[in-house]
N, CA, C, O and CB atoms as a CASP TS submission, in Angstrom:
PFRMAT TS
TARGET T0000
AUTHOR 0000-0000-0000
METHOD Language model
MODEL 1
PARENT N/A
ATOM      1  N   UNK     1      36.295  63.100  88.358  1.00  0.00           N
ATOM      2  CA  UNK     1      36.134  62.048  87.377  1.00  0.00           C
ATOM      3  C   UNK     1      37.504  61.482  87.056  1.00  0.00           C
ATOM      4  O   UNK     1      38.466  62.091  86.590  1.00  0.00           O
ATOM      5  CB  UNK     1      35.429  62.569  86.101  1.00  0.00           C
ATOM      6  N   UNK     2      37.392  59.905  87.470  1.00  0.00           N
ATOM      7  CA  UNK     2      38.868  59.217  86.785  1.00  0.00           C
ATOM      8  C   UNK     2      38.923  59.371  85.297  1.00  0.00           C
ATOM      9  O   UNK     2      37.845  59.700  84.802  1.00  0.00           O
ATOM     10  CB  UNK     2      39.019  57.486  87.045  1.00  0.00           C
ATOM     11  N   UNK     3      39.487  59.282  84.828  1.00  0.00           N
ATOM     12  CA  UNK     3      39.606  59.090  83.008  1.00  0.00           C
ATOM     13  C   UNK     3      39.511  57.695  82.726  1.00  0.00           C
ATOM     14  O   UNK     3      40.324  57.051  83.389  1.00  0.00           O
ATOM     15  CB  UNK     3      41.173  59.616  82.235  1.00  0.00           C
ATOM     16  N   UNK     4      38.813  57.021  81.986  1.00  0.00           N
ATOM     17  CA  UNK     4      39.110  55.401  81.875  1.00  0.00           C
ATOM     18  C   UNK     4      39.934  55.255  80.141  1.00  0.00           C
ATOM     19  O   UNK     4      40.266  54.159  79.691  1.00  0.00           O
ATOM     20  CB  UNK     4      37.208  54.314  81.997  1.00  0.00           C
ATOM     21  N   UNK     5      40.111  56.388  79.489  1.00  0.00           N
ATOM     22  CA  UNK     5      40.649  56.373  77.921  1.00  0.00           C
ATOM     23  C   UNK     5      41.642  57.442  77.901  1.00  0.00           C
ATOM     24  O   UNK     5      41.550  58.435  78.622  1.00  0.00           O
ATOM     25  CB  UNK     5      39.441  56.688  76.698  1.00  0.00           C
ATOM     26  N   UNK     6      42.583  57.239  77.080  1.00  0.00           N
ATOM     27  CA  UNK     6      43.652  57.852  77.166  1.00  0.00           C
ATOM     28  C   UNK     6      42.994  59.384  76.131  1.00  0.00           C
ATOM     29  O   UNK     6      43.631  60.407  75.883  1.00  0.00           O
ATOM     30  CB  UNK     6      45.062  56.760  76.584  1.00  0.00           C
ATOM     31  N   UNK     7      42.178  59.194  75.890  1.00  0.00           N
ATOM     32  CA  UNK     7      41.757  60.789  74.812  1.00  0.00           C
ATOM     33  C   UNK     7      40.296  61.542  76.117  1.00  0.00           C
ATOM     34  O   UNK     7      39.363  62.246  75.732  1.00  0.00           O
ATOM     35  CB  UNK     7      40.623  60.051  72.321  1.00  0.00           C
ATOM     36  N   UNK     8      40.516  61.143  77.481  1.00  0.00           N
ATOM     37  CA  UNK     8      39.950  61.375  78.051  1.00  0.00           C
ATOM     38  C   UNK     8      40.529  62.477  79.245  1.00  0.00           C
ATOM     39  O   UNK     8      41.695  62.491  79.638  1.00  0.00           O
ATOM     40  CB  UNK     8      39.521  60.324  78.171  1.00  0.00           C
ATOM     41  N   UNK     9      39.566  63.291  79.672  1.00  0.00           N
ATOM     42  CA  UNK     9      40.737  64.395  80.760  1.00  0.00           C
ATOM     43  C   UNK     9      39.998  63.880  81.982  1.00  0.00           C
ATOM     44  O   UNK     9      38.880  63.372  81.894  1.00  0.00           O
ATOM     45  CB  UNK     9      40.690  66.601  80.594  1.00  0.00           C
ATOM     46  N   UNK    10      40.605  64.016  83.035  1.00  0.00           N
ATOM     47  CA  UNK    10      40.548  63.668  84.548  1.00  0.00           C
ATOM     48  C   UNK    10      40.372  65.435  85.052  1.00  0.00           C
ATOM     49  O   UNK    10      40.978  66.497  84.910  1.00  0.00           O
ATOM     50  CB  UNK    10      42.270  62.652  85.230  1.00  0.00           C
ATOM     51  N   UNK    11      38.956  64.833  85.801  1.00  0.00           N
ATOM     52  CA  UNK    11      38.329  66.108  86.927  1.00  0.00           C
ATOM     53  C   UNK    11      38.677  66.184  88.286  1.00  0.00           C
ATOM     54  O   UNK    11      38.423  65.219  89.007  1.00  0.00           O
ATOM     55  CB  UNK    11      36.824  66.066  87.119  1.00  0.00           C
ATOM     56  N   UNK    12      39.324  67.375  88.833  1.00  0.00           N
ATOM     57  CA  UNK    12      39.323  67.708  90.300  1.00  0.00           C
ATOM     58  C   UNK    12      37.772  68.200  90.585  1.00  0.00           C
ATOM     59  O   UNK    12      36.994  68.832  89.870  1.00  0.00           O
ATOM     60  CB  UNK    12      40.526  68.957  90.679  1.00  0.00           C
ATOM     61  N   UNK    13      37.644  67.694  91.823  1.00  0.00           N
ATOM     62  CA  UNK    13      36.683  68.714  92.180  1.00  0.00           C
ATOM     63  C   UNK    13      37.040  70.562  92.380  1.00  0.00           C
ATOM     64  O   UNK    13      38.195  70.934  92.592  1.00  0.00           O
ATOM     65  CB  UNK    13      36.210  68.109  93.522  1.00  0.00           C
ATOM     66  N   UNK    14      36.135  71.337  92.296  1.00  0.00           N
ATOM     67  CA  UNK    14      36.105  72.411  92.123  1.00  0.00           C
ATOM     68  C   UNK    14      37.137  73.095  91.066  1.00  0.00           C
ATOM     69  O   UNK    14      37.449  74.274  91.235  1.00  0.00           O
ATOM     70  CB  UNK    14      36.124  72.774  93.254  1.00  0.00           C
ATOM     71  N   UNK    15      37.748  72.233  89.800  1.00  0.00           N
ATOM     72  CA  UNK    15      38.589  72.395  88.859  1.00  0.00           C
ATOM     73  C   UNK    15      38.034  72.991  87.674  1.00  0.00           C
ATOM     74  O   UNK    15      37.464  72.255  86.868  1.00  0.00           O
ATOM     75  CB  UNK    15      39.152  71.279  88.620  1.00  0.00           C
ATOM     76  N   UNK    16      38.102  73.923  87.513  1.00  0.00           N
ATOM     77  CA  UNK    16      37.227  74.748  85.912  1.00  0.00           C
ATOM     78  C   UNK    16      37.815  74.357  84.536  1.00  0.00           C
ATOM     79  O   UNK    16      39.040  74.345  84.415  1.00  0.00           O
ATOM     80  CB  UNK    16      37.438  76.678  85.830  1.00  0.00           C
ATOM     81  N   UNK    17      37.289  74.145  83.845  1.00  0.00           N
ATOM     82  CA  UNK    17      37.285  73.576  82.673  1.00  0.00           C
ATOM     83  C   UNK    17      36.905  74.589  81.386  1.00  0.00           C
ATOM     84  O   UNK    17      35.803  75.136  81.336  1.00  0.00           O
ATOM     85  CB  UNK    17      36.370  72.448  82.830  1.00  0.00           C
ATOM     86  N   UNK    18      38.184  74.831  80.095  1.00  0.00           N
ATOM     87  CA  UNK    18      37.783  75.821  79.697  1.00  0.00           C
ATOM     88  C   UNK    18      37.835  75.589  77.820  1.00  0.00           C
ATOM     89  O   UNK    18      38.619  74.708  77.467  1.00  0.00           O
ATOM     90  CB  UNK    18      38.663  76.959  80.462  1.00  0.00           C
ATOM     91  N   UNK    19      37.411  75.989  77.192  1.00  0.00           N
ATOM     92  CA  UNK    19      37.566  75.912  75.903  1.00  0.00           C
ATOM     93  C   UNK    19      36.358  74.829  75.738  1.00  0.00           C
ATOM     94  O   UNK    19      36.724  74.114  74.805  1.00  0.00           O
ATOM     95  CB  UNK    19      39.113  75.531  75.412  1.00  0.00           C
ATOM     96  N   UNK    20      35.465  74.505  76.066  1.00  0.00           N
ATOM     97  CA  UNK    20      34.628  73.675  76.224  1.00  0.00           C
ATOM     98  C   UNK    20      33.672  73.208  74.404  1.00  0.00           C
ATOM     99  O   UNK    20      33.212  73.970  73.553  1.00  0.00           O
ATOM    100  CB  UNK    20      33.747  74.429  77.532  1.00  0.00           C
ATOM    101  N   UNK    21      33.711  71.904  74.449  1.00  0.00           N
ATOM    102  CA  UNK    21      33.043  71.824  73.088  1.00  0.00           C
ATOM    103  C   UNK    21      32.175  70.818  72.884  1.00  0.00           C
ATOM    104  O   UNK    21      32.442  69.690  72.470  1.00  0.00           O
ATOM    105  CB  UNK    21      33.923  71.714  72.073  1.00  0.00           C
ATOM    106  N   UNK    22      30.927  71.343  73.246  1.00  0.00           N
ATOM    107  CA  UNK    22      29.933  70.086  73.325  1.00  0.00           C
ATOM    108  C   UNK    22      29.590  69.319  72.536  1.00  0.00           C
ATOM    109  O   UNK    22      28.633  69.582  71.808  1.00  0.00           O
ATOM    110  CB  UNK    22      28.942  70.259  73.603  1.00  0.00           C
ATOM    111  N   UNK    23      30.309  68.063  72.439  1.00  0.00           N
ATOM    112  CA  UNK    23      30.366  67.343  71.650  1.00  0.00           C
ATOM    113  C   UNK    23      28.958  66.450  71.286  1.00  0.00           C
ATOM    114  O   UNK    23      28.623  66.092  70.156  1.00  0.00           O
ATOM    115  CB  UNK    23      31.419  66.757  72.019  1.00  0.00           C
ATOM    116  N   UNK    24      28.408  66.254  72.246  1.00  0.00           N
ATOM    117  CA  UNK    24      26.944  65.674  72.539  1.00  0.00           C
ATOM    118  C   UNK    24      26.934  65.960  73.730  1.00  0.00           C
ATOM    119  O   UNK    24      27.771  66.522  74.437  1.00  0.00           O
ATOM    120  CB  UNK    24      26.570  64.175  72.308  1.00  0.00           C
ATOM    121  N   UNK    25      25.084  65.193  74.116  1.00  0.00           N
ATOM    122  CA  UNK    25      24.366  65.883  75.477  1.00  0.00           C
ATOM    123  C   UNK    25      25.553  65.366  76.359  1.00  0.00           C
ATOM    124  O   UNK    25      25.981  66.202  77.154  1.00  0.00           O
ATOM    125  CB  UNK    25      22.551  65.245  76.036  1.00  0.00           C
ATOM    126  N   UNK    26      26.197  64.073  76.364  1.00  0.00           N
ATOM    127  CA  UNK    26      26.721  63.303  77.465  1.00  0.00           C
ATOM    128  C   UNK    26      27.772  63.673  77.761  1.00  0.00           C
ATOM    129  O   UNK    26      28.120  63.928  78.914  1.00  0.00           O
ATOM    130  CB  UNK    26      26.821  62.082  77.347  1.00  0.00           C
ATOM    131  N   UNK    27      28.831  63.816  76.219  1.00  0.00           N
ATOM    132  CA  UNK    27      30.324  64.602  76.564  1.00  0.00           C
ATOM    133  C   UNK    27      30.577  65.378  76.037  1.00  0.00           C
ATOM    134  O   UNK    27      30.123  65.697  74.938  1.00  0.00           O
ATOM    135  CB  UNK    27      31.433  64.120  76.487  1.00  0.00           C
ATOM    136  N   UNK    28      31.579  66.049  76.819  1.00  0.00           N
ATOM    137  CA  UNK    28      32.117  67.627  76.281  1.00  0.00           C
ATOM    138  C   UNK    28      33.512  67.173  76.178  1.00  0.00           C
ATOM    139  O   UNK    28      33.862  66.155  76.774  1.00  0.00           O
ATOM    140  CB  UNK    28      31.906  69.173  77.458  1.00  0.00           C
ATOM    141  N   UNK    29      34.517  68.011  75.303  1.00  0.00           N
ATOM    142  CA  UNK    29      35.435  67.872  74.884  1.00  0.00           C
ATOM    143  C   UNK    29      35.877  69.405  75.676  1.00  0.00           C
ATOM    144  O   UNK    29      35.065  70.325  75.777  1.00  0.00           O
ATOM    145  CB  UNK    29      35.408  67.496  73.362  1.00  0.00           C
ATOM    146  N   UNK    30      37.574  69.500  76.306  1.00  0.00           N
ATOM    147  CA  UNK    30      37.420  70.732  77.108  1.00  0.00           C
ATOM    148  C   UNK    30      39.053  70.762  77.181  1.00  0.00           C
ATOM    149  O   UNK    30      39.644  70.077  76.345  1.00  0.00           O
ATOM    150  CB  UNK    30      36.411  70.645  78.700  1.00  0.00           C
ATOM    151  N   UNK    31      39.927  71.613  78.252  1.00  0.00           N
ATOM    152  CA  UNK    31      40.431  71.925  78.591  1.00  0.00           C
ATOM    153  C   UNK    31      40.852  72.305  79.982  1.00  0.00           C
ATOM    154  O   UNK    31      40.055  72.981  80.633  1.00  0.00           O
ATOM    155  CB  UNK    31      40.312  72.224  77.995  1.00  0.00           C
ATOM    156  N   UNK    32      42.144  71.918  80.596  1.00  0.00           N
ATOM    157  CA  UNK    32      42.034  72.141  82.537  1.00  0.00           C
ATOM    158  C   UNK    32      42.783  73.457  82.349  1.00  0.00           C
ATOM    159  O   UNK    32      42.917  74.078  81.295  1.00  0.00           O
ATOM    160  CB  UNK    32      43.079  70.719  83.923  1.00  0.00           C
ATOM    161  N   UNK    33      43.285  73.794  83.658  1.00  0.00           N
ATOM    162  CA  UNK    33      44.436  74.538  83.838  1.00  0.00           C
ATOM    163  C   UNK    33      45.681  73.791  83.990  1.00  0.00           C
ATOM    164  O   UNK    33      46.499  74.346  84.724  1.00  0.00           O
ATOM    165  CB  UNK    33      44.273  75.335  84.898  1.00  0.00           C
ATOM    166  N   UNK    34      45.911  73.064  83.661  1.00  0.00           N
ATOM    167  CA  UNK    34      47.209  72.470  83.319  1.00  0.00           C
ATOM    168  C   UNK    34      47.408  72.202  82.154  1.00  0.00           C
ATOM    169  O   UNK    34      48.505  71.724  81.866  1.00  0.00           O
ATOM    170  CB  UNK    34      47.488  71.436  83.888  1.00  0.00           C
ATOM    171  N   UNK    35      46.363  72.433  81.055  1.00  0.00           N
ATOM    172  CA  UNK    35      46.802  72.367  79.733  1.00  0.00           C
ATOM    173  C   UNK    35      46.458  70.862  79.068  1.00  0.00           C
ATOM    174  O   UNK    35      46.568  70.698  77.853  1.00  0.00           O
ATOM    175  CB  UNK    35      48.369  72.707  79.740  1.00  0.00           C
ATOM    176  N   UNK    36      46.201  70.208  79.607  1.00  0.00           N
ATOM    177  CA  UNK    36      45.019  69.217  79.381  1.00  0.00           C
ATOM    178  C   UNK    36      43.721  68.925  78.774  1.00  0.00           C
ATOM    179  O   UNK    36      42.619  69.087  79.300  1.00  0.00           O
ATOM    180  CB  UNK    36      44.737  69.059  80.128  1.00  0.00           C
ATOM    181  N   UNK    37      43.952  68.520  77.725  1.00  0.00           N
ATOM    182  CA  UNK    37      42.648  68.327  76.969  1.00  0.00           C
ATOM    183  C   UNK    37      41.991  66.377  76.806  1.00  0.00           C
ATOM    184  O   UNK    37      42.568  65.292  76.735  1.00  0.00           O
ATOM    185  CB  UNK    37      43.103  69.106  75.219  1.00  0.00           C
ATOM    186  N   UNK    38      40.631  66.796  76.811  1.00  0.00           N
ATOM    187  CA  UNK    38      39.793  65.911  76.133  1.00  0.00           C
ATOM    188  C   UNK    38      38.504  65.686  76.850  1.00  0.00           C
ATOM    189  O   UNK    38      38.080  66.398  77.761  1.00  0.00           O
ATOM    190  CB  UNK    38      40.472  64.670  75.914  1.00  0.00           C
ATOM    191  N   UNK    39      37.806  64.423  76.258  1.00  0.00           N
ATOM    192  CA  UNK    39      36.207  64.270  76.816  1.00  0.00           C
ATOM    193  C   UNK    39      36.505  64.012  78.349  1.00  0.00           C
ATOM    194  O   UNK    39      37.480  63.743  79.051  1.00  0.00           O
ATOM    195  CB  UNK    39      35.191  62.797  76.038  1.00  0.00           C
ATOM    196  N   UNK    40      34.552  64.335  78.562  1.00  0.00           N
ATOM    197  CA  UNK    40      34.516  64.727  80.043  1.00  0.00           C
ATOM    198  C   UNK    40      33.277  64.442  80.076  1.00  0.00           C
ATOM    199  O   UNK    40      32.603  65.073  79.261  1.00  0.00           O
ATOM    200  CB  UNK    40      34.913  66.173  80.578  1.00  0.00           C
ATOM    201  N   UNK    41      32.331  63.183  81.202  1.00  0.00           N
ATOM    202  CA  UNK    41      30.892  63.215  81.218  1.00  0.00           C
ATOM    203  C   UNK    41      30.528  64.951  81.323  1.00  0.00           C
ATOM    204  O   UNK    41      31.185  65.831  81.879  1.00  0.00           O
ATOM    205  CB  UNK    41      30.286  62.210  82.619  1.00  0.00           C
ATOM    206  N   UNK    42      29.364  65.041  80.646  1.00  0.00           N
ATOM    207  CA  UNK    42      28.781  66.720  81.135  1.00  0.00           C
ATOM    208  C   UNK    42      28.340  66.390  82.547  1.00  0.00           C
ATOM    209  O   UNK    42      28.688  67.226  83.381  1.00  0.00           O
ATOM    210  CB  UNK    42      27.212  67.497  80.105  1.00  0.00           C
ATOM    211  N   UNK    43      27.758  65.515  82.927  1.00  0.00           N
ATOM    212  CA  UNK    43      27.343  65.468  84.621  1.00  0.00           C
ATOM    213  C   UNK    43      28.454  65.778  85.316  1.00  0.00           C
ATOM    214  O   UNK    43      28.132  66.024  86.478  1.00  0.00           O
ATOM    215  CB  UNK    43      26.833  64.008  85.251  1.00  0.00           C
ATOM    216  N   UNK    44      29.313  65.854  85.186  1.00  0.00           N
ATOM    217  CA  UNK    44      30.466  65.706  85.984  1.00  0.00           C
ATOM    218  C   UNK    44      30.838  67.397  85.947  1.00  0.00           C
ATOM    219  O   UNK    44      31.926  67.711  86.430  1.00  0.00           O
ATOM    220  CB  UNK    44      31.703  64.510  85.290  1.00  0.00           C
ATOM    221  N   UNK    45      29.920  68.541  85.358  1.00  0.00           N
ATOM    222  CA  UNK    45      30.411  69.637  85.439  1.00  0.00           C
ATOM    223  C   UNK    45      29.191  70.090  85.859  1.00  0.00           C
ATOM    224  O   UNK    45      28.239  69.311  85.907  1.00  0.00           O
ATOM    225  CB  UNK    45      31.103  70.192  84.349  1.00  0.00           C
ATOM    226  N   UNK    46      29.038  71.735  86.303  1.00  0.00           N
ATOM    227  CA  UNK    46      28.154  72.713  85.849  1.00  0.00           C
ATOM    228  C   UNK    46      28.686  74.176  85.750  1.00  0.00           C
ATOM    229  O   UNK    46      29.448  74.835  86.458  1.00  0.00           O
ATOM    230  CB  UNK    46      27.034  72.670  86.703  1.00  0.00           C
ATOM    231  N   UNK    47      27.740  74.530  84.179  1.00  0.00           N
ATOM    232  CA  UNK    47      28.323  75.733  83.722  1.00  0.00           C
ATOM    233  C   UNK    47      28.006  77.065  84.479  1.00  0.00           C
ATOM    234  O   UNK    47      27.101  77.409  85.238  1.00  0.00           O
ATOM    235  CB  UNK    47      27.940  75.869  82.380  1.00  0.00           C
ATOM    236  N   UNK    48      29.037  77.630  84.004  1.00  0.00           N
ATOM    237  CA  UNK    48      28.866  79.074  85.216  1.00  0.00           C
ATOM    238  C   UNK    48      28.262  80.111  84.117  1.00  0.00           C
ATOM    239  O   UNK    48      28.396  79.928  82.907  1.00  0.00           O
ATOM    240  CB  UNK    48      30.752  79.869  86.095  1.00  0.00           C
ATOM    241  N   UNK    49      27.572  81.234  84.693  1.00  0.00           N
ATOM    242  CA  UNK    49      27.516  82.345  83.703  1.00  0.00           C
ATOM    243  C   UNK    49      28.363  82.857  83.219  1.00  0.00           C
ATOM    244  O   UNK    49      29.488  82.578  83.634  1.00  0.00           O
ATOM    245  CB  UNK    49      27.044  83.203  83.968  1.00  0.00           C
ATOM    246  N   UNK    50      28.220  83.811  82.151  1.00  0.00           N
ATOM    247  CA  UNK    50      29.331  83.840  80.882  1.00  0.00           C
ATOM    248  C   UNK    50      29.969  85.428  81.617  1.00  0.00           C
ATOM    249  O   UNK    50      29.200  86.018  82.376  1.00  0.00           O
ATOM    250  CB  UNK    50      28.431  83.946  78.747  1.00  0.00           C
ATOM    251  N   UNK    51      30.766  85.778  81.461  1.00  0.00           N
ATOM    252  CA  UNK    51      31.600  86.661  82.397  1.00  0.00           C
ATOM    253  C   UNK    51      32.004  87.390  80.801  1.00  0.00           C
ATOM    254  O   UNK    51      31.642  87.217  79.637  1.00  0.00           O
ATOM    255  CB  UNK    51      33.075  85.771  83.644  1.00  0.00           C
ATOM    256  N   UNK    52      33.009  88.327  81.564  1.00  0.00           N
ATOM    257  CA  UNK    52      33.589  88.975  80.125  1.00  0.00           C
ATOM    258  C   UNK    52      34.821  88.280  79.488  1.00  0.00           C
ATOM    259  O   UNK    52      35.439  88.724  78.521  1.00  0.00           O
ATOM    260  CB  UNK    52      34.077  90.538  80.352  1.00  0.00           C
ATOM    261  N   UNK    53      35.176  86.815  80.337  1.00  0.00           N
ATOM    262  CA  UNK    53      35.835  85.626  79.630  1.00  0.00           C
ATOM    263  C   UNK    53      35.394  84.619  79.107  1.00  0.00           C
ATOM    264  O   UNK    53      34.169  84.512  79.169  1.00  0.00           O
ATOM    265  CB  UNK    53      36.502  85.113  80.203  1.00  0.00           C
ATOM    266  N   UNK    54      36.007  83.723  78.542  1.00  0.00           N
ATOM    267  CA  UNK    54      34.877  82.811  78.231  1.00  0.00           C
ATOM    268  C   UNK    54      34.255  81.919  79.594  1.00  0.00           C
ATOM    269  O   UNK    54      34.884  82.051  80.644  1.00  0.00           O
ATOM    270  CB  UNK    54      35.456  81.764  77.061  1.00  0.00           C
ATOM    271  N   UNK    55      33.077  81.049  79.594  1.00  0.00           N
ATOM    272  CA  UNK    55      32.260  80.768  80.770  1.00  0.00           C
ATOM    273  C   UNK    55      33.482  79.802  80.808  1.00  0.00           C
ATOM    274  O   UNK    55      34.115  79.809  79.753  1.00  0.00           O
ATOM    275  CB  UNK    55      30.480  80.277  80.757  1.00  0.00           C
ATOM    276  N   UNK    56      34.007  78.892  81.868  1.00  0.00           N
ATOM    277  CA  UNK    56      34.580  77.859  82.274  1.00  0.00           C
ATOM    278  C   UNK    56      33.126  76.803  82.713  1.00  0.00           C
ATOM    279  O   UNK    56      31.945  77.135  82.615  1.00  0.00           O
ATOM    280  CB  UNK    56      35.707  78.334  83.496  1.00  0.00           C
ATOM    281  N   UNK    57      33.736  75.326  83.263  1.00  0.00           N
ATOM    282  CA  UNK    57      32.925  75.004  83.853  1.00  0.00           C
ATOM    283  C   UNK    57      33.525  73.888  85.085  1.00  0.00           C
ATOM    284  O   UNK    57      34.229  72.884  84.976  1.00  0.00           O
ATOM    285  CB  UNK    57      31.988  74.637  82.883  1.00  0.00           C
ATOM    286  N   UNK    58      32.968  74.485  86.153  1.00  0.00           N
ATOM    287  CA  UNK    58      33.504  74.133  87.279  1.00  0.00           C
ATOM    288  C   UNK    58      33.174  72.506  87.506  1.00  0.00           C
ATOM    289  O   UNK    58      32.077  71.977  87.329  1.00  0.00           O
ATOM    290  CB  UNK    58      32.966  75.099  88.371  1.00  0.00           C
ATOM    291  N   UNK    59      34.409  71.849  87.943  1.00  0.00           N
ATOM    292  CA  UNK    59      34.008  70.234  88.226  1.00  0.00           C
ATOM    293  C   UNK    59      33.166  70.273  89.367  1.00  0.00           C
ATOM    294  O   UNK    59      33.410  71.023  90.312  1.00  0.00           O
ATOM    295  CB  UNK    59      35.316  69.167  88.572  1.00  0.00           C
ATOM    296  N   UNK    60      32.004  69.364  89.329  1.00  0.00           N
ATOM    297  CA  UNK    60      31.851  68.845  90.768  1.00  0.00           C
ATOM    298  C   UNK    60      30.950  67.243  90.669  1.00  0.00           C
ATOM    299  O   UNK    60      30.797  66.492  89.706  1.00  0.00           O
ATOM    300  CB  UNK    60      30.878  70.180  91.769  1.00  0.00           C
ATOM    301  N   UNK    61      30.350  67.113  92.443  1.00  0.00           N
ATOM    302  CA  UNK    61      30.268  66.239  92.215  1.00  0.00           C
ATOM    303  C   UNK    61      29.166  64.907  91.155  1.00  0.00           C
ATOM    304  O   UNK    61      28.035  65.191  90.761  1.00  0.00           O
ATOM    305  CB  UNK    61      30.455  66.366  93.156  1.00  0.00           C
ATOM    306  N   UNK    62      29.563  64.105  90.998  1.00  0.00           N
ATOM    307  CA  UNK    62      28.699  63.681  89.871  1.00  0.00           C
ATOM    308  C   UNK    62      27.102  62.990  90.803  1.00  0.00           C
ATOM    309  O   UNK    62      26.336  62.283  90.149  1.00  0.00           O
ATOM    310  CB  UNK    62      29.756  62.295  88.775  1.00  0.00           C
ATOM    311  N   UNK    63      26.838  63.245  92.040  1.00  0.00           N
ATOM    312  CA  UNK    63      25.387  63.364  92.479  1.00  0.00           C
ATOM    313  C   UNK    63      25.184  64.268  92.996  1.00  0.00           C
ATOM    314  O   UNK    63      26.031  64.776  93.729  1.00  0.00           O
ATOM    315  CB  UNK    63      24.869  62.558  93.198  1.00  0.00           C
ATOM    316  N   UNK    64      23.526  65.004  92.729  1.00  0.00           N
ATOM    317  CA  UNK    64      23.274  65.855  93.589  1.00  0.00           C
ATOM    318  C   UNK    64      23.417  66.166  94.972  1.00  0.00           C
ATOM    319  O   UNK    64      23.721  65.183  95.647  1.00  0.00           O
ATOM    320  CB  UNK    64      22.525  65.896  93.446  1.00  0.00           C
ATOM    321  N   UNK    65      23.242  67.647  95.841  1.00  0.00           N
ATOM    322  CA  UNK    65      23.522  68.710  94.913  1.00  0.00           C
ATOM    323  C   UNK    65      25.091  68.728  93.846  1.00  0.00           C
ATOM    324  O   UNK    65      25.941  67.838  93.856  1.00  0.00           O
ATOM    325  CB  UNK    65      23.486  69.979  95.933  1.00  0.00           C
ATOM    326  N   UNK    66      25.123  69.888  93.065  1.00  0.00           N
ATOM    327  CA  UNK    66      26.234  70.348  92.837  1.00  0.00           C
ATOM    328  C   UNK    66      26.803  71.093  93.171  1.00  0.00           C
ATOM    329  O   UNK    66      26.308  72.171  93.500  1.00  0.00           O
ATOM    330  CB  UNK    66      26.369  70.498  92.197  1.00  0.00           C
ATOM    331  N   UNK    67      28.394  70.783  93.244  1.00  0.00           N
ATOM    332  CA  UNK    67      29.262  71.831  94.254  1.00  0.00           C
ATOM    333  C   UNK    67      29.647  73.077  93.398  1.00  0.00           C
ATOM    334  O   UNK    67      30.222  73.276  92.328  1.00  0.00           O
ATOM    335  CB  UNK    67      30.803  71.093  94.895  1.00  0.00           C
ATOM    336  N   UNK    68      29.013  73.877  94.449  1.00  0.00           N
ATOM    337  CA  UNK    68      28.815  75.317  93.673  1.00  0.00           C
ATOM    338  C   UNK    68      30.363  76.182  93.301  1.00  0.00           C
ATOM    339  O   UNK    68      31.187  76.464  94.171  1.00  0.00           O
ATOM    340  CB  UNK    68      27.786  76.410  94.833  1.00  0.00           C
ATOM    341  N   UNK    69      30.515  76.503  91.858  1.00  0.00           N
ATOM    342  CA  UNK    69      31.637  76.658  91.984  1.00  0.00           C
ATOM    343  C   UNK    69      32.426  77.956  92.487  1.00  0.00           C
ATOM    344  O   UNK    69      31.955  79.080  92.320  1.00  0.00           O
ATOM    345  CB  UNK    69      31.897  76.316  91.008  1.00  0.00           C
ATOM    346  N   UNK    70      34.009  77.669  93.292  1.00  0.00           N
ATOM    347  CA  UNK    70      33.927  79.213  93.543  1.00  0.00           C
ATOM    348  C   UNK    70      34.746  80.188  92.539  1.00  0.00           C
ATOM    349  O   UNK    70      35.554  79.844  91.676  1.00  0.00           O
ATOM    350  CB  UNK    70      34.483  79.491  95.013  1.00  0.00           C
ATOM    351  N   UNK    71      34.159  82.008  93.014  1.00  0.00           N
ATOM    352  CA  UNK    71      34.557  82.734  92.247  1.00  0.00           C
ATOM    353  C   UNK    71      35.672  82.916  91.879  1.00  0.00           C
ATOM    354  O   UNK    71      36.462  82.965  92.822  1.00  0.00           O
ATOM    355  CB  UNK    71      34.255  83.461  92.440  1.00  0.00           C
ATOM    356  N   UNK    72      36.249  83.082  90.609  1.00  0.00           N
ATOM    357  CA  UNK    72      37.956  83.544  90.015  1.00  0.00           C
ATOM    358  C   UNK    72      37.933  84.684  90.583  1.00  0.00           C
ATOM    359  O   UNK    72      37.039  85.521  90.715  1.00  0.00           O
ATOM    360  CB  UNK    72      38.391  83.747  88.230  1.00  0.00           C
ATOM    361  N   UNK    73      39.343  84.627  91.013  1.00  0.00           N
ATOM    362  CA  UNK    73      39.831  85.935  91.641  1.00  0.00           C
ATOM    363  C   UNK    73      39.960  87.073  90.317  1.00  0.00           C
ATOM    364  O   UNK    73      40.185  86.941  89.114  1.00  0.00           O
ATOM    365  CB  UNK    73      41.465  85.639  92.489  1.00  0.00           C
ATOM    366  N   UNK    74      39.710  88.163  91.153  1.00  0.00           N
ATOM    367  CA  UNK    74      39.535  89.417  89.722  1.00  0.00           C
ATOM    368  C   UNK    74      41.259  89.300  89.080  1.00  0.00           C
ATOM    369  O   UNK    74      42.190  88.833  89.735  1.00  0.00           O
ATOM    370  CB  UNK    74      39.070  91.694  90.505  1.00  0.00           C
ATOM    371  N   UNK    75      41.356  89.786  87.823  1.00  0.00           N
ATOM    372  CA  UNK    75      42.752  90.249  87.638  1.00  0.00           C
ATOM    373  C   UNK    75      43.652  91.430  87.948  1.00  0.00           C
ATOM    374  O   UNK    75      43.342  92.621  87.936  1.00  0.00           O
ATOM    375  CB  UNK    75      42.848  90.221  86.648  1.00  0.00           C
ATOM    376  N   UNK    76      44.529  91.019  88.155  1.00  0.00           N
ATOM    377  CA  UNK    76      45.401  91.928  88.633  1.00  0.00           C
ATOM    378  C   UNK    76      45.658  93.063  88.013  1.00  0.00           C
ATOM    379  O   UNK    76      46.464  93.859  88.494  1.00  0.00           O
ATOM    380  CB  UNK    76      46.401  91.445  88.798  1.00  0.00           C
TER
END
């Protein structure tokens, strides 16, 4: 996802998204790994199951299917 607003965050594909805050059905308000915040269509993600971190949610693409996201490496 391009960003078209500056209070908006830009999606990689297969990029997880974390601190997530559903703002409404359409956008979520979130976090990248670069430390990047703001809204995000929800189509433009899908959520993963909740782990013993918080769930992230992996970018993909915005038509079906969705690109399944892959697993975080365990910690070290």
């Amino acid at each position: 996802y391009e960003k078209a607003e500056e209070n908006e965050l830009e999606l990689r594909e297969g990029e997880r998204v974390y601190n997530i805050d559903m703002v409404d059905e359409d956008w979520w308000m979130g976090e990248n790994s670069r430390g990047e915040r703001g809204l995000f269509p929800s189509n433009y993600v899908e959520l993963e199951p909740e782990t013993a971190q918080s769930a992230p949610a992996a970018a993909s693409r915005p038509v079906p299917p969705p690109v399944a996201a892959e697993p975080e490496p365990a910690p070290a």
